[in-house]
C-alpha positions in Angstrom: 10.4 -62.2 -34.7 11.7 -58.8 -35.3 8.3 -57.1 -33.5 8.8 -59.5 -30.5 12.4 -58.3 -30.1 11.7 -54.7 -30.9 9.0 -55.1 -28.2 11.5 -57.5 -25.6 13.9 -54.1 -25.8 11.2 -51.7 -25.0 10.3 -53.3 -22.4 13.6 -54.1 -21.0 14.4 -50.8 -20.8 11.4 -49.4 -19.2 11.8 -51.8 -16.7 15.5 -50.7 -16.0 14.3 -47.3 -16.5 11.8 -48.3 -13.7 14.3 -49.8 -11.6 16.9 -46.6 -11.8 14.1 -44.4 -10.3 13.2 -47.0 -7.6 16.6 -46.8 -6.5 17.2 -43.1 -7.5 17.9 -41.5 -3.6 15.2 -38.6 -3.0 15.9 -34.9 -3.8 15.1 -32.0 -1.3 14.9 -28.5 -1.8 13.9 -26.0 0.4 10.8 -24.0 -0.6 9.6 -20.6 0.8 6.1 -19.0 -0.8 3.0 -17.3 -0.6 0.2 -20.3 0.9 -2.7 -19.5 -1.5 -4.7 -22.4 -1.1 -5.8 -25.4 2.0 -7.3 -28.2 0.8 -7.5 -30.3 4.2 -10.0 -33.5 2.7 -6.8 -34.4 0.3 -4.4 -32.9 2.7 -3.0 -30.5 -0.6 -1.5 -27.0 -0.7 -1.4 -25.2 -3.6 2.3 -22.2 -3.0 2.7 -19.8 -4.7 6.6 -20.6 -4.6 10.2 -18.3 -4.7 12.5 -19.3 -7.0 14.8 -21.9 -6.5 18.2 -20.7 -8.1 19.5 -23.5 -10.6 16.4 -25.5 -9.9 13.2 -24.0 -10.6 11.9 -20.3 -11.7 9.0 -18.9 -9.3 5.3 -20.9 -9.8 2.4 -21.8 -8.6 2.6 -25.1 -7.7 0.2 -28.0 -5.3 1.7 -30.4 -3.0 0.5 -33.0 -0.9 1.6 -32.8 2.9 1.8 -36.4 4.8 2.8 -35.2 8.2 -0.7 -35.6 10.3 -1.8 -31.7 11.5 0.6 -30.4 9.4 -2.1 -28.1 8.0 -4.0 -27.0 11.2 -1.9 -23.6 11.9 -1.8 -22.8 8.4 -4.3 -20.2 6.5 -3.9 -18.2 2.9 -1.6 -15.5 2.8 1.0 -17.1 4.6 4.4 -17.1 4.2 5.5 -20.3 4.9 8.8 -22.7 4.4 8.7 -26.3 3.8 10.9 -29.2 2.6 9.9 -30.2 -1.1 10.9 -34.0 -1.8 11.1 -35.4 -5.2 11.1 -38.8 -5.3 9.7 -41.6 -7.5 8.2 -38.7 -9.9 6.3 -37.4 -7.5 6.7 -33.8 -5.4 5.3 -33.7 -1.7 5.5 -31.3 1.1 7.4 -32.3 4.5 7.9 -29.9 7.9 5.7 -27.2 6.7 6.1 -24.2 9.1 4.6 -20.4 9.2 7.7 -17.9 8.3 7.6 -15.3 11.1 7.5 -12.1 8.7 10.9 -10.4 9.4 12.3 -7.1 8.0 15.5 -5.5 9.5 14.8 -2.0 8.2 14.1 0.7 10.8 10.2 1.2 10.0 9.3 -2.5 10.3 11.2 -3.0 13.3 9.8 0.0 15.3 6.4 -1.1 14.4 6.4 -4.7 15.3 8.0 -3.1 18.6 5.2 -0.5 19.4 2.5 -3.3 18.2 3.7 -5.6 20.8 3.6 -2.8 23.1 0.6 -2.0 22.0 -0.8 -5.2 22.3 0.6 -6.0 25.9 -1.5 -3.0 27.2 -4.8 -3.5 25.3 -4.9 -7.4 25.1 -8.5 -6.5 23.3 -7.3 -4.9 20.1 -5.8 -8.2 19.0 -8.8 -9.8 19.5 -10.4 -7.5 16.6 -8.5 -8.5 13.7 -10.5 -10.7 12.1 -9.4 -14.4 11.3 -9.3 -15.3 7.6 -12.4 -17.4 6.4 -14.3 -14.8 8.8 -16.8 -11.5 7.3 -15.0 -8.2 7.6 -17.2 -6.1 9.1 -18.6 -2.9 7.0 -16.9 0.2 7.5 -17.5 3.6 5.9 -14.8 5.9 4.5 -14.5 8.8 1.5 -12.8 8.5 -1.6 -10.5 10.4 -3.8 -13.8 11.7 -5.5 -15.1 13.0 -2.3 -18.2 10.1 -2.1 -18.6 7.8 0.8 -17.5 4.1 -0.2 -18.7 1.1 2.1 -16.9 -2.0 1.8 -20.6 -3.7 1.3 -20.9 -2.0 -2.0 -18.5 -4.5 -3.3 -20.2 -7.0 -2.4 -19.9 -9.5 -5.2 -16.1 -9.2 -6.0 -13.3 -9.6 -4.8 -11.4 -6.6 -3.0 -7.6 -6.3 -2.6 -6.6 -3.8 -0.1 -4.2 -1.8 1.5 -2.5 1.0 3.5 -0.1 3.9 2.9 0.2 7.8 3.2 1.5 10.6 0.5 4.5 11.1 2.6 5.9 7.8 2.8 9.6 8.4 2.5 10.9 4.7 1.8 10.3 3.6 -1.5 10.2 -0.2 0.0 7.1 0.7 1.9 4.0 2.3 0.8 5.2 3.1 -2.5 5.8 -1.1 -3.1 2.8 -1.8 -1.7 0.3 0.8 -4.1 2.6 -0.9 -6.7 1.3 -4.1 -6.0 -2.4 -3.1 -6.2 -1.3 -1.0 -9.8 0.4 -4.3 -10.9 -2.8 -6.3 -10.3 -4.8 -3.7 -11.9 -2.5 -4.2 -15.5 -2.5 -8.3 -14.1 -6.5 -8.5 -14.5 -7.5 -5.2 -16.6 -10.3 -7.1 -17.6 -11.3 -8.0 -14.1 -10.8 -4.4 -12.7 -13.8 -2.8 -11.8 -16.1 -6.1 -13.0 -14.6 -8.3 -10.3 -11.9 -7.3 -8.9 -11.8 -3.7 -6.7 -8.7 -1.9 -5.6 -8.5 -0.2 -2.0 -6.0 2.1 -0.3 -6.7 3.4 2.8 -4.8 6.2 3.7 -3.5 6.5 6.8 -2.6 10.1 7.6 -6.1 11.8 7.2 -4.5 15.4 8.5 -2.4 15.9 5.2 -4.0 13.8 2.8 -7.4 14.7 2.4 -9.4 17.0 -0.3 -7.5 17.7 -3.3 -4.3 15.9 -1.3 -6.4 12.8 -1.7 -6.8 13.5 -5.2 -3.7 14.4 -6.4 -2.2 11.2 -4.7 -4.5 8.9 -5.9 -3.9 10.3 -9.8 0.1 9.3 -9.4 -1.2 6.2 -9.4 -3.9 7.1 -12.1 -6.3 5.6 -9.9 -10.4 5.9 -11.4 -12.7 5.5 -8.5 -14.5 3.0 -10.5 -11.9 0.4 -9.9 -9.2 1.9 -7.8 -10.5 3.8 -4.1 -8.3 5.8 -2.5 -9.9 6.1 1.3 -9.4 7.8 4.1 -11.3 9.5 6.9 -11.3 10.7 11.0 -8.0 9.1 12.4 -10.3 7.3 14.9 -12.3 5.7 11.7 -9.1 5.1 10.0 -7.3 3.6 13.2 -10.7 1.0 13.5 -10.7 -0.4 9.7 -6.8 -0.8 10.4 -7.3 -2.8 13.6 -9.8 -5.3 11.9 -6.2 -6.5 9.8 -3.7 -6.5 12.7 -2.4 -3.3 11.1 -1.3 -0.2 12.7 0.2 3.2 12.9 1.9 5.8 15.0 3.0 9.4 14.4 6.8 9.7 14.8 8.4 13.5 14.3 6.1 14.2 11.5 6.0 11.0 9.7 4.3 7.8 10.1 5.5 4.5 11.8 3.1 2.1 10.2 3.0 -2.0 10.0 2.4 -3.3 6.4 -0.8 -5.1 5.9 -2.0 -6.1 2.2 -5.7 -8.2 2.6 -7.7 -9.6 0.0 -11.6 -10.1 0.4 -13.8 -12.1 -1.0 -16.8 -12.1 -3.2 -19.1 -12.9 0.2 -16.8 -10.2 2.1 -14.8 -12.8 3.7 -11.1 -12.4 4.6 -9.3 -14.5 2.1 -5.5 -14.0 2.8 -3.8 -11.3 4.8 0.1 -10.7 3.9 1.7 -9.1 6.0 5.2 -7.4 5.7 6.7 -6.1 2.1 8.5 -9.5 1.5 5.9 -10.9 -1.3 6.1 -10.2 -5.1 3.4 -8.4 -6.7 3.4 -11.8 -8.7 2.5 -13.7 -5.4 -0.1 -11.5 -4.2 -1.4 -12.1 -8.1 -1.7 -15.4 -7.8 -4.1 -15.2 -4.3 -5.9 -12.8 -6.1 -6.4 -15.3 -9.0 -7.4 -18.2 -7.0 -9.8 -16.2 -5.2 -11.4 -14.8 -8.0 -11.9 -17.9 -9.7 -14.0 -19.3 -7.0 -18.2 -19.3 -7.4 -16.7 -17.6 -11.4 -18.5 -19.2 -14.1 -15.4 -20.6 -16.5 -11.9 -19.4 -15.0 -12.2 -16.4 -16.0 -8.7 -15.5 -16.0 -6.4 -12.4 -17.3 -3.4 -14.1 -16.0 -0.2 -13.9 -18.5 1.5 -16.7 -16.9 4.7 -16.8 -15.1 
């Protein structure tokens, strides 16, 4: 008898526990991230999300979208914005939309402004930035060791890439972005070199080249086993730039300079491109995980966890 009323309250209070979430109303939160992963056949995206202050530290995190097409526009690398709903003890996605990558500083403005200048009178150039899920074509540049490195030679891992000069005066712009890459090197140490390449091409061939090129790439204590530091002719260096919508201007002896950050696959396709400085090092970590771990016997992961 005891049992059977022991068991009569359990159940009575699942069921109003039951009943309380059914009538629970639903929670939204508004969720900006990194997109690091499509899964169209289950209509799932896996964010790599901002923190939510009072609700939820930074994560990785999958959610189903409902909304029909929702997912067409949408690619890896991304920054996109979307309503999370909680409901019923389950998360899903609704009114996912690309962020336009905004940055009010003087550099980033004056870029996007000479790229859409740029654009308007040679329609063509846009047309060569390849789209992600495409092969990057092979291009040829020299390293800090004074060798020629082709982007074919890393065939087989996974390649994180991108641009800055010696000269860079803002601290928010090339300097964040080389931190990135140095960040992903401590990230994956294990990975570095193995499976994982680091790539910085340098943009302003005239000042840093020779022992310039050296000496920049050892701030950054940067072996040429996992960490290149390329550059070349400014017409070479101008084409492997184009290929990520990227580009850069002389401007009273500095450089004007959209901010670009790729990562490349283990086939040498374009897996994500980020543009702007917005993005953690944290975020671009995570892509670089989820690429990594594809075709990678086990998971094969150095991750610490966030």
């Amino acid at each position: 008898m005891v049992l059977r009323i022991a068991r009569g309250m359990a159940l009575a209070a699942a069921l109003s526990g039951f009943l309380v979430a059914q009538a629970r109303p639903a929670e939204e939160h508004t969720v900006q991230g990194i997109l690091l992963e499509v899964h169209p056949a289950g209509n799932v995206i896996v964010v790599s999300c901002d923190a939510i202050a009072g609700y939820m530290d930074a994560m990785v995190m999958p959610f189903t979208v409902r909304e029909p097409g929702a997912l067409k526009p949408l690619s890896p690398g991304m920054t996109i914005r979307f309503t999370m709903v909680e409901q019923k003890g389950e998360e899903y996605a609704e009114h996912v939309q690309p962020v336009a990558v905004t940055n009010f500083e003087s550099e980033p403005v004056t870029a996007g402004r000479l790229t859409f200048l740029h654009r308007t009178l040679d329609p063509a150039s846009a047309a060569q930035a390849v789209p992600v899920g495409e092969v990057v074509p092979d291009f040829a540049l020299t390293d800090q060791a004074g060798q020629t490195a082709r982007l074919t030679q890393f065939r087989g891992k996974v390649v994180a890439l991108t641009f800055a000069y010696a000269r860079c005066p803002n601290p928010n712009y090339c300097f964040r972005l080389s931190n990135n890459l140095s960040q992903l090197k401590r990230r994956f140490h294990q990975a570095a070199g193995r499976d994982l390449m680091l790539v910085t091409i340098v943009i302003d061939p005239a000042q840093d080249r020779g022992k310039a090129l050296e000496r920049y790439a050892d701030t950054w204590k940067a072996d040429p086993a996992t960490w290149h530091f390329l550059t070349g002719s400014v017409a070479d260096v101008r084409a492997v730039a184009e290929r990520f919508g990227m580009n850069f201007w002389s401007d009273e002896g500095f450089l004007t300079h959209s901010f670009h950050t790729v990562v490349i696959d283990r086939e040498g396709k374009l897996a994500g491109n980020l543009e702007g400085n917005q993005f953690t090092a944290e975020q671009l970590g995570d892509l670089v995980e989820v690429v990594l771990k594809r075709g990678q016997k086990g998971s094969g992961s150095d991750r610490a966890g966030r």
